[in-house]
BABAVEX-646639 format. One record per atom (N, C-alpha, C, O): x, y, z. Coordinates in pm, whole numbers, plus 50000, padded with zeros to 5 digits. Layout:
REM residues N
XYZ...
REM end
This chain:
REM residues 496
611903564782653613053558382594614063554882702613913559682814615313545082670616023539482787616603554982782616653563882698617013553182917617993563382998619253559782955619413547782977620043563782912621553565482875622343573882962622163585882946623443569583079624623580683097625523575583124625943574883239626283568582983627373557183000628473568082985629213570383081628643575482860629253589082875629763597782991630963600482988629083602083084628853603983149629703597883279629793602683392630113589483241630603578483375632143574383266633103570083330632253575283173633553571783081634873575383176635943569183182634533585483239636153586183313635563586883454634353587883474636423586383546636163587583697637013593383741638223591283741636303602683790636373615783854635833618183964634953610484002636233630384053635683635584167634473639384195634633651084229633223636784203632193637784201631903632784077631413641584005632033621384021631523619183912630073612683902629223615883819630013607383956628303598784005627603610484122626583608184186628253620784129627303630484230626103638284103624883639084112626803641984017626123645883881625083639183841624253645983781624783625483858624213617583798622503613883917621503606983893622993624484070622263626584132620743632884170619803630484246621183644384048620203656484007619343651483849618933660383776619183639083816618873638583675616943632583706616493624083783616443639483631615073631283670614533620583605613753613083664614833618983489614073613483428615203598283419616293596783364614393589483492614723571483514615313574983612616403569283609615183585383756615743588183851614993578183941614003572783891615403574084100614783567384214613433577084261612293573384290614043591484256613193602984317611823600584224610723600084280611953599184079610583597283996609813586084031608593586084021610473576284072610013563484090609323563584220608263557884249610133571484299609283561984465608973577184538609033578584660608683586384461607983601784554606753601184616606413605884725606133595084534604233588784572604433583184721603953587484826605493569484693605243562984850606243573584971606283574585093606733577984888607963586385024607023595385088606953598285208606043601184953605583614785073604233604885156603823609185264603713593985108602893588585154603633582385341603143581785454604573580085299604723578185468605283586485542605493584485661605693599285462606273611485580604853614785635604813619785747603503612185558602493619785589601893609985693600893615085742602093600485732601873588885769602273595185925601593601686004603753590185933604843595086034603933607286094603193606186192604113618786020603843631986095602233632386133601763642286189601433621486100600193623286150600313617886277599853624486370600883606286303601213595786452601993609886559601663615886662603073610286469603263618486558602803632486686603093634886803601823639586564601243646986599599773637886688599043644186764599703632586678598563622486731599273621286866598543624286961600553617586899601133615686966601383626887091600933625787205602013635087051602313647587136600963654987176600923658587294599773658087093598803665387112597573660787172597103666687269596983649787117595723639987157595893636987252595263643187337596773626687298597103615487395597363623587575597963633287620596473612287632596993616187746597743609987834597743597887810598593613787958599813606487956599623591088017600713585388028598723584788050598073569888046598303566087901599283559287871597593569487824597623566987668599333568887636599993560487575599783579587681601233579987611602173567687646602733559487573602133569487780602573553687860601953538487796602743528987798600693536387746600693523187686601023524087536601143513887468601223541087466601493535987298603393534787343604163528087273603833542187460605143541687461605603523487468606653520287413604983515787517604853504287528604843490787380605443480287354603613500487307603223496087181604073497287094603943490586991605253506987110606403516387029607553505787055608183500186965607723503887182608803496287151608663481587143609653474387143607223475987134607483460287068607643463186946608603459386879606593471186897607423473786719608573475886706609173467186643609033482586734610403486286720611493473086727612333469286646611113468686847611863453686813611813441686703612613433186662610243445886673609553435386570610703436486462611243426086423611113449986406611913452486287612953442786301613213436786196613503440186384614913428486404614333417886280614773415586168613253413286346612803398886347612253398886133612353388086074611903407386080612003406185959613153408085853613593418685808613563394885824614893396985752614903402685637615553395485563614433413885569614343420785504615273423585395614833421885281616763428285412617433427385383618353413485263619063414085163617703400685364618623389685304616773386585192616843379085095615843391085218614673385985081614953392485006615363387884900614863407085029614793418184912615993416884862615843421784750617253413084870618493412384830618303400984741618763403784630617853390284746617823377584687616723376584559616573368484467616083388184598614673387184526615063398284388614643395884275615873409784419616503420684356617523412784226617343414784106618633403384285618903399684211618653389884120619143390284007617693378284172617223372884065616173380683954616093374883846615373392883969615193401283917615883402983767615653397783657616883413383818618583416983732618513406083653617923406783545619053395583691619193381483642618313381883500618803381083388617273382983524615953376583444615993390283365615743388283246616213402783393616163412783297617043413383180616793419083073618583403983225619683407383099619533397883032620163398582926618903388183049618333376783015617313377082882617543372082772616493382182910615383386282854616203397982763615993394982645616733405482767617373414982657618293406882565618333409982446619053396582610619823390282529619373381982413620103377682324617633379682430616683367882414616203374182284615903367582185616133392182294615683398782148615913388282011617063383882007615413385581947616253381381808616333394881734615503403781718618023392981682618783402481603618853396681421618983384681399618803401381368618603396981202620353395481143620653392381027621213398081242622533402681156623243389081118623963390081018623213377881170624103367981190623523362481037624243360080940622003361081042620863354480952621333357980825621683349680740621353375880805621293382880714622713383280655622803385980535623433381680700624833378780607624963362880542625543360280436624273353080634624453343080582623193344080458623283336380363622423350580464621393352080367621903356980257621743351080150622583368180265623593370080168624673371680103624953379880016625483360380165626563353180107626033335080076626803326080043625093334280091624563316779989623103322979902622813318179792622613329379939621533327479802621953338979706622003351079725622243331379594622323338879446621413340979361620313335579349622063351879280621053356479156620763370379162619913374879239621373376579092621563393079086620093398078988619793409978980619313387978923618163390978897617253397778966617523406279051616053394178930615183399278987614713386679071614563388379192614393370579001614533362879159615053365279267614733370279375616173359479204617473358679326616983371079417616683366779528616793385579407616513396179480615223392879509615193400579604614473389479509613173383279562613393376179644612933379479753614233362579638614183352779748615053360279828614633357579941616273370179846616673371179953615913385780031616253390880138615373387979986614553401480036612933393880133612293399780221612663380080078611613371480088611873365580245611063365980337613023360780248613913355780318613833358480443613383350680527614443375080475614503379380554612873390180594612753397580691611953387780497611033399980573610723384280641610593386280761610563370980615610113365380691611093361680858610413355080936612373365080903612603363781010611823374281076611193372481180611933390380981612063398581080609833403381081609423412681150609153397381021608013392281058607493382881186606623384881271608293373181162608493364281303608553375881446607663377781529609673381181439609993390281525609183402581578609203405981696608373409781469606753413081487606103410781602605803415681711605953396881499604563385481600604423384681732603413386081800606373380681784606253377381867606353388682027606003387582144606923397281957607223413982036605603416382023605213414082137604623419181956603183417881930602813412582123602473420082214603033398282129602473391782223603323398782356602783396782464604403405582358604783403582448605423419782529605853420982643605303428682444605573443382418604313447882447603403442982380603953458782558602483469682495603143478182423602583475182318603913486582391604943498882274604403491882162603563497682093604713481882137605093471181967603173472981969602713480781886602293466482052600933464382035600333469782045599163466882017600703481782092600093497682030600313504881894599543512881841601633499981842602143503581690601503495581600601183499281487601233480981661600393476381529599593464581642599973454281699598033474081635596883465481692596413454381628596033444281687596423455381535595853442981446596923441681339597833449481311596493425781266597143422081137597093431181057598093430180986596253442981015596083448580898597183459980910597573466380813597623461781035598743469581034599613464781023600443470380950599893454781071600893444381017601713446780841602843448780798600193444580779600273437680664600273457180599600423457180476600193467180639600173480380599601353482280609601823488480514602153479180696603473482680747604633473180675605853473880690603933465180602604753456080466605623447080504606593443180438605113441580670605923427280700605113417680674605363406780726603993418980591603243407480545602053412480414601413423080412602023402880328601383407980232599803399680279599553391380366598973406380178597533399980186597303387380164596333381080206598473381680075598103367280016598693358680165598083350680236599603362080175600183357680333599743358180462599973350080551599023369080466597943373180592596523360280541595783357680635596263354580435595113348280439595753335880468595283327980551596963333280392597513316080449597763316680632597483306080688598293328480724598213327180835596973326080845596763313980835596303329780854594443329680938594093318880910593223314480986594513310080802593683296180778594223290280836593513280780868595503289080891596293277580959595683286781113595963297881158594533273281170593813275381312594863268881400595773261881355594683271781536595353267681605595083277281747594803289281748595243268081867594893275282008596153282982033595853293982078597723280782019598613286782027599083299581952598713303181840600103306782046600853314381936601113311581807601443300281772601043318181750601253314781556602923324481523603323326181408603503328481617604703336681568606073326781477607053330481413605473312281516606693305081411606273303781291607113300681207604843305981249604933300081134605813309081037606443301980959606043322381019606883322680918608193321280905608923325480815608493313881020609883308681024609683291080957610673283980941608593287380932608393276180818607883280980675607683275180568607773293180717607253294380557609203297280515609843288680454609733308680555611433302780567612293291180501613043291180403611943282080586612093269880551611953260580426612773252880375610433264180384610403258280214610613263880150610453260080034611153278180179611333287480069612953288680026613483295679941613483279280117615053278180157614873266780045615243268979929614403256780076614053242880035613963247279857614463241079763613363256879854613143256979703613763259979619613693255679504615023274279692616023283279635617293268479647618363269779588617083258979706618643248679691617633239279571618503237379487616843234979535615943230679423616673235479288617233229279197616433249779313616473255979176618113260279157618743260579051618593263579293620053261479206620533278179250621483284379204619603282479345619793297679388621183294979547622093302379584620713281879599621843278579713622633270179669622033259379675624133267779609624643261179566625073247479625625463237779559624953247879744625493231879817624613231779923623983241279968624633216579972623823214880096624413220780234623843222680341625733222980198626473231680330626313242280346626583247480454625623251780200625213263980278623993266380333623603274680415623323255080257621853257180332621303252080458620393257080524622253237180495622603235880653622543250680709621543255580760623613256280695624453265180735623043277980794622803282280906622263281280636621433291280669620043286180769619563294080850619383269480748619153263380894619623267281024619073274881103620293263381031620973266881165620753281281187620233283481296621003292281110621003306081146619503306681207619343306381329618583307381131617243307081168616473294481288615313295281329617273285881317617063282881404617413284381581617133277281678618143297181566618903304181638617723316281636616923319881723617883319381543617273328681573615733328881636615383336881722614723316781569613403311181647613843308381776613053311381865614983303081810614893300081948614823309082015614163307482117615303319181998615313336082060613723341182060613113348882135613313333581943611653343581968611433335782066611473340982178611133321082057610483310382188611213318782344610533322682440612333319582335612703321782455611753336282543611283337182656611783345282435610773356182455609383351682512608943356182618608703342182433607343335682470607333330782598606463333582681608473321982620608333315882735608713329682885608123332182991609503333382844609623345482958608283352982970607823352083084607763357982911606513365682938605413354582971604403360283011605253340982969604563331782970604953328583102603923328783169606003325383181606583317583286607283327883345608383332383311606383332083458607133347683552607693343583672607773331483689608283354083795608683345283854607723339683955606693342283893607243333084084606693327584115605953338484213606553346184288604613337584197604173350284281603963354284389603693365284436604213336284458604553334784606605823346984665605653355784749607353342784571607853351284604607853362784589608573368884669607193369984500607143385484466605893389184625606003399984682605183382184657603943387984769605383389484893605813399884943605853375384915606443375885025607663388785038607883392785153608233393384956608613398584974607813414184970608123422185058607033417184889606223431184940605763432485037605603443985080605203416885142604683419685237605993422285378605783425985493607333418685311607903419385407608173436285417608053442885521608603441885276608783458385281607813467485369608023476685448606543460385320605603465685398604923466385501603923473285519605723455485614605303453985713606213461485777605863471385843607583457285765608893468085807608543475785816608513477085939607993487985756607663500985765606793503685805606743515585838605473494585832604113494285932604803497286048604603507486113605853485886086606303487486231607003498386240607033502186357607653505886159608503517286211607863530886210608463540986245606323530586160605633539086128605273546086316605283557186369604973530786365604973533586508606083534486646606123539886757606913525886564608163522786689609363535086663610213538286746609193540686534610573548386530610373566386546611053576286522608633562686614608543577186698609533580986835610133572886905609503595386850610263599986941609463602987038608693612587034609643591487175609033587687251609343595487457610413593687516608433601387506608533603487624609093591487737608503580587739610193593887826610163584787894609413575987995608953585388060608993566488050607793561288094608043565888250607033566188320609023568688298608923575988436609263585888476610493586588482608643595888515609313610988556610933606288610611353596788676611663619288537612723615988606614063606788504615283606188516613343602088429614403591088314614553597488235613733605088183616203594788195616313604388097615853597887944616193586087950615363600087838614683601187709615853601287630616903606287668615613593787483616053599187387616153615087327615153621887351616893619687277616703629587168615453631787067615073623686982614903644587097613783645587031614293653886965614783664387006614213648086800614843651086642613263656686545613293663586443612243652186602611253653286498611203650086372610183649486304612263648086339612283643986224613163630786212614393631986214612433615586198613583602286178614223603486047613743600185939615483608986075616223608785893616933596285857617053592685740617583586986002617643571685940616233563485908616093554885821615383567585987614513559785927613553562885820612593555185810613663574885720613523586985611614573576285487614193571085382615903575885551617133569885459616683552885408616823548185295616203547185510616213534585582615043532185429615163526585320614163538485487612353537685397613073539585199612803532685101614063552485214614153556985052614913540384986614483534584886616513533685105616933521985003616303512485001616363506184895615313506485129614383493885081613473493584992613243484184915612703507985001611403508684936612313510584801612223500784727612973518384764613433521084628613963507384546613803506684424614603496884620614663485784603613663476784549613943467484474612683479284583611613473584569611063476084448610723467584365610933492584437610503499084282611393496684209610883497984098612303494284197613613490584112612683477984088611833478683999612833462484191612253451084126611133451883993611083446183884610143463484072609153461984039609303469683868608863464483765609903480783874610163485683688610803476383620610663477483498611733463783672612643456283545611983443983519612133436483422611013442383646610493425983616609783423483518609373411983499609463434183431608813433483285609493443583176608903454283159610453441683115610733451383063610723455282943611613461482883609133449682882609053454082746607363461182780606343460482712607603468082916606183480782939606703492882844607273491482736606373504582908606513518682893607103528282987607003540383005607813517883043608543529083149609833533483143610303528883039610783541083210611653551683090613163541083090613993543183002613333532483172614213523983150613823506783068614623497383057612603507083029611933493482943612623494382792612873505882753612923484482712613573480182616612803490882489611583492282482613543495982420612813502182281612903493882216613923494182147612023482382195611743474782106611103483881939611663479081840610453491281917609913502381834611323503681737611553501281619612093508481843612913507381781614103502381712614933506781631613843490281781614833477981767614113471381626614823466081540612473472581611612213467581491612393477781374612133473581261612763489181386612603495781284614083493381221614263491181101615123494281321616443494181289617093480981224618103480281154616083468881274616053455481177615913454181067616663448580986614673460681049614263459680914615093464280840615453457980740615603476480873616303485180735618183478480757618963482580671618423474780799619463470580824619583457880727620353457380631618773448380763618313437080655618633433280578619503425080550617343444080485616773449580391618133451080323618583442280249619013466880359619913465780327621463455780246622223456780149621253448580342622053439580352622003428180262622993423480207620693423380248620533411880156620403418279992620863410979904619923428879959619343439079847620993445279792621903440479724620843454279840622103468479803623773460479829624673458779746623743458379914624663449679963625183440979887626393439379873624093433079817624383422079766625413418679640624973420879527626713413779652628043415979587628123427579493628263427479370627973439779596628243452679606629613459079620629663471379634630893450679618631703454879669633243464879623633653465179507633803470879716634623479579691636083474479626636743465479679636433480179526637623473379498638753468179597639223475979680639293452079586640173451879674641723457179630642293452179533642293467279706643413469679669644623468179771644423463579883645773472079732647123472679890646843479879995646763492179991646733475280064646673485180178647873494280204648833495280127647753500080305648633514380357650193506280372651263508980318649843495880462650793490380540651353477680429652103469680485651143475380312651583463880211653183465280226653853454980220653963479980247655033473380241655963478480355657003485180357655063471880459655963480880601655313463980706654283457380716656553464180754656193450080871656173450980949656433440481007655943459781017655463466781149654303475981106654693486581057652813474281115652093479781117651813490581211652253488881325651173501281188651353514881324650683527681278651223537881235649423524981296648143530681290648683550081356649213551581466648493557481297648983572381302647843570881495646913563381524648583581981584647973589981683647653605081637647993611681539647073606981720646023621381736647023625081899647433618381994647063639881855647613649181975647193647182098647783649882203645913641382081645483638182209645403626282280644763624982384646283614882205646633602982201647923598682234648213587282273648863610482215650033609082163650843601282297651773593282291650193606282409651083601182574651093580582520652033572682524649633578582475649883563282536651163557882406651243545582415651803561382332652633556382285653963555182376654833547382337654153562182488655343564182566654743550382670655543546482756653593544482662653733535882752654333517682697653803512582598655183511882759655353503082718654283487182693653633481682783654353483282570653573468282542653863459482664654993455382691652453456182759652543440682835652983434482742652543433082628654123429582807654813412482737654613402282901655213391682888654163402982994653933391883093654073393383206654793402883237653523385883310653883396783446655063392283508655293395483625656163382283417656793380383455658353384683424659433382983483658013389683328658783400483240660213406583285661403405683258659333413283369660473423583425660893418683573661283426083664660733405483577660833402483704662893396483724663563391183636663423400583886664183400583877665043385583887664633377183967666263382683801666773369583846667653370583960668223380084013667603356883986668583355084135670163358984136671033352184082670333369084195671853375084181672783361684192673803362184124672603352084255673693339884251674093335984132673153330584073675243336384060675733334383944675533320583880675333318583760675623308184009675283298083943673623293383896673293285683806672803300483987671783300883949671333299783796670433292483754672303310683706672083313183578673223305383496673633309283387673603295983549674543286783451674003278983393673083274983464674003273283286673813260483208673963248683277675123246683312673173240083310673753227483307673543212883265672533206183245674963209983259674883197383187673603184883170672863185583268673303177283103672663164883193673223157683276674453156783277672553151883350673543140883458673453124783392672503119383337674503120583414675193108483354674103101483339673183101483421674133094583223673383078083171673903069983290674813061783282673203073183403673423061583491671533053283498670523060183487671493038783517670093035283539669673032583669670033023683746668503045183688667553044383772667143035383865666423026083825667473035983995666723022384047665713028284132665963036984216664653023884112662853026284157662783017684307663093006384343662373026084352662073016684528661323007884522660253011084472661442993084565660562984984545659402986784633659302992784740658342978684546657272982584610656832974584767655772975184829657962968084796657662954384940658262969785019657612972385121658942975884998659712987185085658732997085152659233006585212657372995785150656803001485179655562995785289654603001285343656162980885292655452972685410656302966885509656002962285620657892968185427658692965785582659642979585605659792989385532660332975585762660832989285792662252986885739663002995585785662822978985666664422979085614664492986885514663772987485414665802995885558665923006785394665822997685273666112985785265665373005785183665573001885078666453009385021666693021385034667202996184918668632994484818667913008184723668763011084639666963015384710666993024584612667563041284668667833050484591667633041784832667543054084863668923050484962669163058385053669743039884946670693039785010671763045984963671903048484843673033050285095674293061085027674773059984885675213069684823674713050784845675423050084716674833057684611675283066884543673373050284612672323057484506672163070884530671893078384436672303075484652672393090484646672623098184526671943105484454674513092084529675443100184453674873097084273675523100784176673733090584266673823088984095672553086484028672373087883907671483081884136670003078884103669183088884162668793097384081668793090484284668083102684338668393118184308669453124384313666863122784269666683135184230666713142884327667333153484338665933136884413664993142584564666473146584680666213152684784667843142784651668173142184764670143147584705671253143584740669633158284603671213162984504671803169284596673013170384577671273175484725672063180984794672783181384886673023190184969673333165984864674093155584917675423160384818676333166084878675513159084725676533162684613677033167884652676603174084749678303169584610679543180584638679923187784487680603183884393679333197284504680263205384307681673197484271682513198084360681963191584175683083186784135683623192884055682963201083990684543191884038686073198983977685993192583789686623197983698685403184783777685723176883620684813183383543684683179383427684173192183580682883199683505681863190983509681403187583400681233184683644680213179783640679233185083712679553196083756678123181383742676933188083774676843199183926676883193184034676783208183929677093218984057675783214284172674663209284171676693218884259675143216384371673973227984412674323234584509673023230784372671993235784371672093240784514671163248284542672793238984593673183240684747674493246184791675103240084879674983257284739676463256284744676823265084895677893271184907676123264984968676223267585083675703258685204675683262585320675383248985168674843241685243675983230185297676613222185228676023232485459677013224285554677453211285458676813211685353677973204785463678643189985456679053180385539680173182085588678333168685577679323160985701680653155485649680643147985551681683158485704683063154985629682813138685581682883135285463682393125885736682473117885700681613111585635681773099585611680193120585579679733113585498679913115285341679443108185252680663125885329681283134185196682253123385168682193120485049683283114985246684083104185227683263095585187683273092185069682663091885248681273078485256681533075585103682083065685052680903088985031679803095384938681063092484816680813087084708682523097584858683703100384765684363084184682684863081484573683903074484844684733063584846684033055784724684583051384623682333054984770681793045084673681913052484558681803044884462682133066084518681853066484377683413060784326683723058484209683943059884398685743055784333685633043284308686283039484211684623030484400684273018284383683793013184239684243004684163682453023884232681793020584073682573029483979682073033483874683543032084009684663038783872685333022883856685283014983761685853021983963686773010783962686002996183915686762986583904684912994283895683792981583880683552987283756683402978083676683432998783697682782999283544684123000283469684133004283353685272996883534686763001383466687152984283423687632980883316686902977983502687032962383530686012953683420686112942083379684842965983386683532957483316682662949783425681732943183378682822949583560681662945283620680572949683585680502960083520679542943183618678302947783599677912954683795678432952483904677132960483760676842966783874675252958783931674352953383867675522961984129673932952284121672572956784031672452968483994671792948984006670642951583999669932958484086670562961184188668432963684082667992964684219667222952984274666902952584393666942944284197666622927184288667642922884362667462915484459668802927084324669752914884361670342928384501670832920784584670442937384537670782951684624669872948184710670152950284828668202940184670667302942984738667562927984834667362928184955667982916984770668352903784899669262907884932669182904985052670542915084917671862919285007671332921285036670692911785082670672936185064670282942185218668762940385310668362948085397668292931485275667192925885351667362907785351666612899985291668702903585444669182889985460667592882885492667292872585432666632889085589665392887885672664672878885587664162868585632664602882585456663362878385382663612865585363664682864685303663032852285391663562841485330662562838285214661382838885249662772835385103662202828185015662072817385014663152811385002660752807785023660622796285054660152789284871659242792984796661342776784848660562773784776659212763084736658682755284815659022764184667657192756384683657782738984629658712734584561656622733184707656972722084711656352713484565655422715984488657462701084573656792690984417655422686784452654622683884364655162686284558653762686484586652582693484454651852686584382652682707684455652212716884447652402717684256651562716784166653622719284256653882720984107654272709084011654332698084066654462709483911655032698883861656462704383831656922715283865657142692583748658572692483704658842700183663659652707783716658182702983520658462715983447658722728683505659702735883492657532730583581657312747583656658802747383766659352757783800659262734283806660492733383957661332732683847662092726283919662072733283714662642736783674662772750083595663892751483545661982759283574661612769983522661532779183693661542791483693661492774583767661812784283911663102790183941664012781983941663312798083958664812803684030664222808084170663162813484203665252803884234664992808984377665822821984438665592825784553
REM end
């Protein structure tokens, strides 16, 4: 059965995963002891081959042989396959668990649209669902050894009451070279077809509706088929065993503890025992057995899917659900909280601290404002004055343009308020109230606004920005086009 120690890990603590060190069963130690003691026995035979047999000619050319291996290890990237190969692994395992079909989504919609508290009505929805969770059988059948050891043949099938005899003879007659796990997701289908006929599904929206469920749910069996059908490519599963296993060919010889090749040089440390390369052997190789237990995980091994039990817990769940269930329900009455507007679910003594902690409202919450007082003032809008937009020629010659000149400063530009001076009449403050001032351009700035007081006091109109834009670019001449070119009409409809 899967290994469970989610518990176990719920809080974190000081040695909390050290505990989880000593457990055997779906441990690394169960998994890879065979090959571990297989190459300590390996190791300590060379070795001893080494120190005892050999004579020192022989020791001098394996000392030789020792360290091209030893270098060889560089040269297999080990690390970046088995890493790449591990996780697409993972990948394909949560994958494949997600792929189970579950009866729950089906089974409520099964019973909330088909009616009839009879004995039909309880027929078709009991009918209903042995046929998803039959489907589901079939296809765990093809793809489970657990499930195809529980039921070797149809007759267990049909003993175990996800299929009757009259149904077991309509499958066998429908031949075919493929899997057969959809058909009772069509027998489903007309049986859907028949209950909106007779008046058991009241609209075509619920029986859309229960379509769709079951077609969700077949897609989940297919997806199953095709995973156990389409593995991963076996090129990469070799290449990478052959890389584990060459790695450790070479260290079998190179990561002996070796005599120096000339009297007189000093030697490594003779440890007798390689415990990095002991460590080295337990995370690759264990890596490897890891690939190798998830890349199928509907075997028998102690972390593989309980499907057994995933069908048993379907069925009755169902069953349940469409049967007993079926507008079964508890009186609706007021709840606790009907006349309180703040809802506030009672704590337990041992609960009681997280009420002292305060509700996230944002992370910006408690954040502090800018001690500058004007910062936090209101302010006004700035005057209905109209906008003048930089023309677009201002951007192919080098003459200012009438939109960003002193005047417009003081009444059109956004980009440039901190030119402003705070005024005294309660008008708009400067976002800058520390920021230098040139006296004479603060006059500049004072004079023209006294100009367009004095021009909107009079009723002038103020320039345009066409007409701002020939004042201050005298340069441009406008040529006009000749009678040549146009006729009468258009040379009177011209302004120049």
């Amino acid at each position: 059965m899967t290994v469970s120690y989610t518990l176990k890990v719920a809080n974190s603590r000081f040695g909390g995963f050290s505990k989880l060190l000593f457990r055997w069963k779906g441990s690394i130690y169960k998994l890879l002891y065979k090959e571990f003691i297989v190459f300590v026995v390996l190791y300590a035979v060379l070795s001893l081959v080494y120190r005892r047999l050999l004579t020192e000619e022989q020791k001098r050319l394996y000392t030789k042989v020792a360290q091209y291996c030893n270098r060889s290890t560089d040269l297999i990237p080990i690390s970046f396959v088995l890493g790449f190969y591990v996780t697409l692994i993972v990948n394909r395992w949560w994958a494949q668990y997600t792929s189970i079909p579950l009866p729950d989504q089906l089974m409520c919609v099964i019973s909330s649209n088909v009616h009839g508290k009879d004995e039909r009505g309880r027929i078709l929805r009991r009918t209903l669902i042995r046929y998803a969770n039959l489907s589901a059988v079939l296809i765990l059948r093809s793809v489970s050894t657990r499930v195809l050891k529980r039921f070797p043949t149809m007759d267990h099938v049909v003993e175990a009451g996800f299929m009757t005899q009259d149904e077991r003879k309509k499958f066998e007659s429908l031949h075919s070279d493929f899997n057969k796990y959809w058909i009772p997701c069509v027998w489903f289908t007309n049986l859907a077809a028949q209950a909106r006929r007779d008046g058991r599904i009241r609209d075509d929206v619920a029986l859309r509706l229960l379509m769709d469920e079951l077609n969700l749910y077949r897609a989940k069996c297919s997806m199953l088929f095709h995973y156990d059908w389409i593995s991963i490519p076996l090129v990469y599963t070799q290449v990478v065993t052959i890389a584990v296993y060459s790695f450790f060919a070479f260290c079998l010889i190179g990561r002996q503890f070796l005599e120096p090749l000339e009297p007189g040089q000093e030697g490594d440390l003779d440890m007798y025992v390689p415990l990095s390369t002991l460590l080295q052997f337990f995370f690759y190789a264990g890596w490897l057995k890891v690939a190798e237990q998830i890349i199928n995980p509907f075997g028998e091994d102690d972390d593989d899917f309980e499907t057994n039990k995933l069908i048993d817990r379907n069925l009755q769940v169902s069953l349940l659900s469409v049967d007993d269930m079926y507008q079964n329900l508890p009186p609706a009455v007021k709840d606790k909280y009907w006349n309180e507007s703040t809802a506030q679910p009672p704590y337990t003594m041992a609960t009681a601290a997280e009420t002292l902690k305060p509700s996230f409202l944002g992370s910006t919450f408690d954040m502090r404002m800018c001690e500058d007082a004007e910062q936090s003032q209101l302010a006004e809008a700035s005057p209905s004055v109209p906008r003048i937009q930089t023309p677009l020629l201002s951007r192919f010659f080098a003459a200012a343009s009438p939109a960003i000149s002193i005047k417009n400063f003081s009444r059109g530009s956004r980009a440039h308020t901190h030119l402003r001076r705070p005024r005294t009449d309660g008008g708009f403050p400067s976002p800058y109230p520390n920021c230098s001032e040139e006296p004479e351009l603060v006059a500049r700035i004072e004079e023209e606004e006294m100009e367009d007081e004095e021009s909107r006091a009079r009723g002038t109109r103020p320039l345009e920005a066409s007409e701002m834009w020939r004042k201050e670019l005298p340069l441009i001449q406008v040529k006009a086009p000749s009678s040549e070119n146009m006729g009468a009409d258009q040379l009177e409809a011209w302004e120049p």
